[in-house]
ZALUMPA-76133 format. One record per residue: residue number from 1; residue in one letter; x, y, z of N, C-alpha, C in turn. Coordinates in steps of 0.2 Angstrom, whole numbers, m for minus. Example, Ala and Ser with C-alpha at 12.3 -4.5 7.8 and 13.67 -1.06 7.14 Angstrom:
- 1	A	66	m28	39	62	m22	39	66	m16	39
- 2	S	64	m11	35	68	m5	36	64	0	39
***
This chain:
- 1	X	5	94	m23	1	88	m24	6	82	m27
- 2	X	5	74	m27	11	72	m28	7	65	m31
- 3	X	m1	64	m29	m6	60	m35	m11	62	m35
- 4	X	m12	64	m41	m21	66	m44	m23	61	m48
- 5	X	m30	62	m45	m34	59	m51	m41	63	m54
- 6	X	m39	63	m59	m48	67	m63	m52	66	m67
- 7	X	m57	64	m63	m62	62	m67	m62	55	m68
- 8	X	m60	51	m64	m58	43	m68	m64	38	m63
- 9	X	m64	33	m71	m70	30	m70	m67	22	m73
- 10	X	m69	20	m68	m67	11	m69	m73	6	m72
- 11	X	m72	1	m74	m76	0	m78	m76	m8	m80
- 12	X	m79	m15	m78	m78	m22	m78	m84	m24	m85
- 13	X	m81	m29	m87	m87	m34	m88	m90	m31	m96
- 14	X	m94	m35	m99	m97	m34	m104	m104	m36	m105
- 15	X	m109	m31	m104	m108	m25	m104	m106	m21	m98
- 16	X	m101	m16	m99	m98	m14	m93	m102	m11	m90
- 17	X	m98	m12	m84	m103	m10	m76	m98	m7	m74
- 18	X	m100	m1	m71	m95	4	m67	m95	5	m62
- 19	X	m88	3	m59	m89	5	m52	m86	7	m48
- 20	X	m80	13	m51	m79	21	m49	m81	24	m55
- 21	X	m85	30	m51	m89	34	m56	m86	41	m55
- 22	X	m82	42	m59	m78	51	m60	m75	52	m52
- 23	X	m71	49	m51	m69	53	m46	m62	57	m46
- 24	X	m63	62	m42	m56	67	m43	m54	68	m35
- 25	X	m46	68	m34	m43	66	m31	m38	67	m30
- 26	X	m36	71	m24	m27	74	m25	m25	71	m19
- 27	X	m20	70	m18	m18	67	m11	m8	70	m11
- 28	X	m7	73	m6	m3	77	m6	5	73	m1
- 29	X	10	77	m3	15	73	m1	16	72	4
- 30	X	20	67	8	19	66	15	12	64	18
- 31	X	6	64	17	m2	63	19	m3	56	22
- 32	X	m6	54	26	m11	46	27	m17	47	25
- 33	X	m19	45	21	m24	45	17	m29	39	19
- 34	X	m36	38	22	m38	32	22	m44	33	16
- 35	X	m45	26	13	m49	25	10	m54	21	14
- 36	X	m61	23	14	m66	17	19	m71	19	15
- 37	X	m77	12	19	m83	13	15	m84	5	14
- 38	X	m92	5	14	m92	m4	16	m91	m7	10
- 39	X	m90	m15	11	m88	m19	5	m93	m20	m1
- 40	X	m89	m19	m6	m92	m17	m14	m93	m8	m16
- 41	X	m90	m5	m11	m91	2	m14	m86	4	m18
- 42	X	m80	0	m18	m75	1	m23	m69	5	m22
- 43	X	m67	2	m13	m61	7	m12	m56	2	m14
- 44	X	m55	m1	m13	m50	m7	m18	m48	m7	m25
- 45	X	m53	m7	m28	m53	m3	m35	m50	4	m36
- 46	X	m51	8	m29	m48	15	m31	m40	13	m28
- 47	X	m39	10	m23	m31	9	m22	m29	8	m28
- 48	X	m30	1	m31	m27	0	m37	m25	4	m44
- 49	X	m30	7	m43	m30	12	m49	m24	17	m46
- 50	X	m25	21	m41	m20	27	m38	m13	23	m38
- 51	X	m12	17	m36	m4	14	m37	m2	12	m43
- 52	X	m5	11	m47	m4	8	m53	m5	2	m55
- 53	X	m8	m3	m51	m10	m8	m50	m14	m9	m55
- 54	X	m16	m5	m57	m24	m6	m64	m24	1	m66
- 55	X	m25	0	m73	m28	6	m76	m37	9	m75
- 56	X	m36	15	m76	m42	18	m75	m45	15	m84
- 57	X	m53	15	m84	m55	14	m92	m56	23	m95
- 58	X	m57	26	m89	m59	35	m91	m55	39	m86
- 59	X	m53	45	m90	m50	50	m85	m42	46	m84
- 60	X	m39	51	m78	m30	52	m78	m28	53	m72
- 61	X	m23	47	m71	m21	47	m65	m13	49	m64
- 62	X	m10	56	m62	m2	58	m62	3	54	m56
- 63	X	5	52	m54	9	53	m49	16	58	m50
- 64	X	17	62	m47	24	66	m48	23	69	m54
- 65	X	17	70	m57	18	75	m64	20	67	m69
- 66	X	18	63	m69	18	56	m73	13	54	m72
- 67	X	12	52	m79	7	46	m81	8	40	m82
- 68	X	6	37	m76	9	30	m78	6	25	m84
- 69	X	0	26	m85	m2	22	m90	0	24	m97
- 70	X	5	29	m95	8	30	m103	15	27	m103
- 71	X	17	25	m99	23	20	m100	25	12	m101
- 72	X	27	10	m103	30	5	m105	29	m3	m101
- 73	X	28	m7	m103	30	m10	m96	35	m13	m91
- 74	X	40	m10	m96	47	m12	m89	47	m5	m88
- 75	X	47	1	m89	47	8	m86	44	7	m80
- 76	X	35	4	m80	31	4	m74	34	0	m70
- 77	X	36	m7	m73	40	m10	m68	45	m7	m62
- 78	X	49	m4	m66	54	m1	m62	52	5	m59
- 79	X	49	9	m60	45	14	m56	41	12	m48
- 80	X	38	8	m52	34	4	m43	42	2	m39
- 81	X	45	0	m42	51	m6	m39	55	3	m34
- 82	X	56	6	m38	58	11	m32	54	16	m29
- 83	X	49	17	m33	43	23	m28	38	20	m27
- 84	X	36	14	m27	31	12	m23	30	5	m18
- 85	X	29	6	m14	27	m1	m10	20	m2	m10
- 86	X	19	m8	m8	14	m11	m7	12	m17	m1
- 87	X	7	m17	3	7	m22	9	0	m22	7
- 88	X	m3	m28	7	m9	m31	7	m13	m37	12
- 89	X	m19	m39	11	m23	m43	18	m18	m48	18
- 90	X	m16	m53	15	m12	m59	13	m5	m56	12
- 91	X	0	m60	15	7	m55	15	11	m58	9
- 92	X	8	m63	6	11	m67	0	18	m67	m1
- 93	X	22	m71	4	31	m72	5	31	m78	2
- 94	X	36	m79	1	38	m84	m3	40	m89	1
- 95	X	36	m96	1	37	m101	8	43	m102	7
- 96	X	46	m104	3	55	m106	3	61	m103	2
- 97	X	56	m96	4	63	m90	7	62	m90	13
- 98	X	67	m87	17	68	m83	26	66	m78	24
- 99	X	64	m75	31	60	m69	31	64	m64	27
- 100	X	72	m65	29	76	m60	28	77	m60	19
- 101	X	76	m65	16	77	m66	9	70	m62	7
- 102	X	67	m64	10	59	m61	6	59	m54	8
- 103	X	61	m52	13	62	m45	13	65	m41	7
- 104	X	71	m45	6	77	m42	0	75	m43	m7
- 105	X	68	m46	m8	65	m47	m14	67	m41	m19
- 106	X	64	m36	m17	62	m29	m23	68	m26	m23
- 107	X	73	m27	m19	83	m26	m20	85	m28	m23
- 108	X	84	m38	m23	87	m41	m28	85	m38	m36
- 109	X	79	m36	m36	77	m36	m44	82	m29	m49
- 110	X	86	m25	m43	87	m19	m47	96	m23	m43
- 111	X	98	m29	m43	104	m30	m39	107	m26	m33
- 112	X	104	m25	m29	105	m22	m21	104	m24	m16
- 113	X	102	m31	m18	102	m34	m8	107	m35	m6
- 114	X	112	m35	m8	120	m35	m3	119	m27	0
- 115	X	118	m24	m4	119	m14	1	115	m14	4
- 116	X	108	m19	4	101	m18	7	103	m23	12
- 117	X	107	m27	14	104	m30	18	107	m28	24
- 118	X	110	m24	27	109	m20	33	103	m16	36
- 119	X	102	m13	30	95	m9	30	87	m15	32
- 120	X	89	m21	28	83	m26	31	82	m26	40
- 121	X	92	m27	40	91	m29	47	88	m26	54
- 122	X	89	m18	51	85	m12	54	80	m14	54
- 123	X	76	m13	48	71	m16	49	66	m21	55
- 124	X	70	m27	53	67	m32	56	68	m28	65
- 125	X	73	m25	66	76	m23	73	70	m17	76
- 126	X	67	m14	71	62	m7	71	54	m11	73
- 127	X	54	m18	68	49	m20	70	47	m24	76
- 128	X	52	m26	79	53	m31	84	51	m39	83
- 129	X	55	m41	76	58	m49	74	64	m49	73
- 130	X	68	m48	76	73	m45	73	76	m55	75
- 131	X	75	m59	78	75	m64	80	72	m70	76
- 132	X	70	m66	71	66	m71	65	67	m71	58
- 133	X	72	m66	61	77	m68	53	77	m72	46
- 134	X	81	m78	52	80	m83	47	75	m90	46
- 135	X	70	m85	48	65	m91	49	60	m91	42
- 136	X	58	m96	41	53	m98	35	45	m93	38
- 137	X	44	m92	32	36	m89	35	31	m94	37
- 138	X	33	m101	34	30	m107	41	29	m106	47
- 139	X	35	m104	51	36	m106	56	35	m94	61
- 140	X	33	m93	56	31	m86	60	23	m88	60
- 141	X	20	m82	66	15	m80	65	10	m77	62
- 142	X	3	m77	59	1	m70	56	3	m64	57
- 143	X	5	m62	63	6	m53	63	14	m53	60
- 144	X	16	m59	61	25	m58	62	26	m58	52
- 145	X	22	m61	51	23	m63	41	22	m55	39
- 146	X	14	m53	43	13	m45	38	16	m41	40
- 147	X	21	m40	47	25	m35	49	34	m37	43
- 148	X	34	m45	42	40	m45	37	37	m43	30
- 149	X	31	m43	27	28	m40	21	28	m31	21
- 150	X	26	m30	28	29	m23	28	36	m19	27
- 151	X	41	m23	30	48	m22	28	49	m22	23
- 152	X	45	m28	17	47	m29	11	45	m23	8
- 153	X	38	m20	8	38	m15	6	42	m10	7
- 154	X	45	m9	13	49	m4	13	55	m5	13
- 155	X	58	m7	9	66	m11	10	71	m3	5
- 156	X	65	m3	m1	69	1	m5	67	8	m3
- 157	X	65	10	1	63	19	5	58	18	0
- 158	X	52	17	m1	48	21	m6	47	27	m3
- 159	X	43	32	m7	38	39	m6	32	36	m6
- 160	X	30	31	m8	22	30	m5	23	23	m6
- 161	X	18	22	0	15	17	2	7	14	3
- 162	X	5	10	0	m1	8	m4	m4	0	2
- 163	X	m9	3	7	m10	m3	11	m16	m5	10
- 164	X	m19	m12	6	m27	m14	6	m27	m20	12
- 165	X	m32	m17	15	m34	m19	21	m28	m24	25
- 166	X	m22	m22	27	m17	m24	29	m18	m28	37
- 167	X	m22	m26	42	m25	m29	44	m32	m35	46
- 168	X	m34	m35	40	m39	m41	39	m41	m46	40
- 169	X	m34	m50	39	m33	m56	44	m28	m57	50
- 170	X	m30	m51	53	m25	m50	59	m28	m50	66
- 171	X	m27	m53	73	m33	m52	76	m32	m45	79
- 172	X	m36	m41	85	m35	m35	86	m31	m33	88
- 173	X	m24	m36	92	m17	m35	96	m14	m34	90
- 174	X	m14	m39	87	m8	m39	79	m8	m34	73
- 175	X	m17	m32	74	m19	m28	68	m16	m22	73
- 176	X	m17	m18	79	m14	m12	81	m7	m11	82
- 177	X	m4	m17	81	3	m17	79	7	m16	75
- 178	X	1	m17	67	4	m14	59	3	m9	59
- 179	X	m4	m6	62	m7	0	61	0	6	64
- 180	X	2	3	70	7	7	73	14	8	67
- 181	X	13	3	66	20	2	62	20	7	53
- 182	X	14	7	54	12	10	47	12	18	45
- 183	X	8	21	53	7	28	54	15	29	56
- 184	X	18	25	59	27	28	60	30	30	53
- 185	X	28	24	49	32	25	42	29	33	38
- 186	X	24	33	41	23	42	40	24	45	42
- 187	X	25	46	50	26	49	54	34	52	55
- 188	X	37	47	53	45	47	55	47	49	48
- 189	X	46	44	44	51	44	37	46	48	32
- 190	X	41	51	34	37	54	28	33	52	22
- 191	X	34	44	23	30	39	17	23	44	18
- 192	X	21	45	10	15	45	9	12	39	9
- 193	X	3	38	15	3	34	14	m6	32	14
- 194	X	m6	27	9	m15	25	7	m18	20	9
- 195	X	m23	20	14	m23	14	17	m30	13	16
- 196	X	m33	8	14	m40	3	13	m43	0	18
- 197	X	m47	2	22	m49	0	27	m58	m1	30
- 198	X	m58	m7	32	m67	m4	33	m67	m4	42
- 199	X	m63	m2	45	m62	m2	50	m63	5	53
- 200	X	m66	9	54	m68	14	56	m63	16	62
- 201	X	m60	14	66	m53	17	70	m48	16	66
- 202	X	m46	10	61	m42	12	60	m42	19	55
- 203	X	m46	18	49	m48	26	46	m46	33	48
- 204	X	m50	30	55	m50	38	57	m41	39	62
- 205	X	m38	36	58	m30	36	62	m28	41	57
- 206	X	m29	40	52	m26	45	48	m29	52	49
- 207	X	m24	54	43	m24	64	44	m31	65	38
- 208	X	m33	61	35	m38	63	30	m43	56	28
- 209	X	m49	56	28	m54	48	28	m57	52	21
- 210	X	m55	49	16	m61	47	10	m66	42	12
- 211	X	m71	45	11	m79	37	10	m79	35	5
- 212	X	m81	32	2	m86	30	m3	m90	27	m3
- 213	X	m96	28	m7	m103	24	m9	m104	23	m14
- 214	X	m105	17	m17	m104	13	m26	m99	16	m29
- 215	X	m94	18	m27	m90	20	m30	m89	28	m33
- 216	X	m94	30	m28	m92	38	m27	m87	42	m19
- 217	X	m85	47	m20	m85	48	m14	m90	53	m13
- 218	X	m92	50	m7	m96	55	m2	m94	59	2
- 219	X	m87	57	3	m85	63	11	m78	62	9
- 220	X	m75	66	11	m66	68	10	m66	74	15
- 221	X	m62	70	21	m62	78	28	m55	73	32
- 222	X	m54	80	33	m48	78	40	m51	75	45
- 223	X	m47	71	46	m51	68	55	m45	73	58
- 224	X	m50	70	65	m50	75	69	m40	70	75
***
């Protein structure tokens, strides 16, 4: 197992309103993981919490035998920066970088975008922009920005990969082109990977579908 969660309960506002209620949670190495369940049930809240993206208010969340809410905050920092990617609905590049600089963002921060950027260029070559290099994210399209947001997450190899509704704002040709691009990075390279979706095919892409309701899970089963 490579993240657990037990018994953990989220918690906003004052007086707090809870909105994961004890859930336990193992997700094992190598896995695609889909999180679904309609909007307000709280699978958003549970991405965040499993990547480290926010703390749990109750209970304990390990990745790899760590607790991350017991470290520091440049430890965490630097933890996400080499074991964790992230892609989300909005690809948030940086308008005044090229795609190829936004990619090399989480290299520059540990001084490695010169070794990395061969490894970009595979990238961009795996994704099919390989042409778009050095283009501003202005002048790409929606599908073309999240498939460079996807690279960035994976510039430095993470072991997991953390995707909240990565297709969202994508239309259905562009969204089944991440989706593809996403189940490889499982498939091929072994990213563990957690995806947030209310999309019921893509869900069911993955090797295992959690539901949720208010912030409980109701089903956790392999698809088929």
């Amino acid at each position: 197992m490579t993240i657990i969660a037990k018994n953990v309960i989220k918690e906003f506002g004052e007086p707090p309103t809870r909105v994961i209620q004890g859930i336990d949670l193992s997700i094992h190495d190598g896995e695609f993981v889909s999180i679904s369940g309609r909007s307000g049930s709280g699978k958003s809240t549970l991405l965040y919490l499993l990547s480290t993206l926010d703390d749990p208010s109750y209970g304990h969340i390990t990745i790899d035998g760590i607790e991350p809410q017991k470290m520091s905050v440049d430890e965490l920092h630097r933890f996400r920066n080499q074991h964790l990617g992230f892609v989300f609905q909005f690809h948030f590049l940086l308008p005044e970088l090229t795609a190829l600089e936004n990619v090399l963002l989480p290299a520059r921060r540990d001084n490695r975008h010169y070794d990395k950027e061969d490894e970009a260029r595979e990238l961009f070559k795996t994704f099919g922009i390989v042409d778009k290099i050095h283009k501003l994210p202005s002048q790409l399209s929606g599908g073309e920005q999240q498939r460079v947001a996807i690279a960035r997450a994976l510039i430095m190899r993470p072991k997991y990969l953390f995707a909240d509704e990565p297709t969202g704002s994508l239309d259905s040709k562009n969204g089944q082109i991440v989706m593809d691009i996403l189940k490889r990075c499982n498939s091929e390279w072994g990213t563990t990977l957690v995806l947030v979706t209310h999309e019921a095919e893509y869900a069911a892409m993955a090797q295992r579908e959690v539901f949720l309701i208010d912030g409980r899970v109701t089903e956790n089963h392999t698809t088929s």
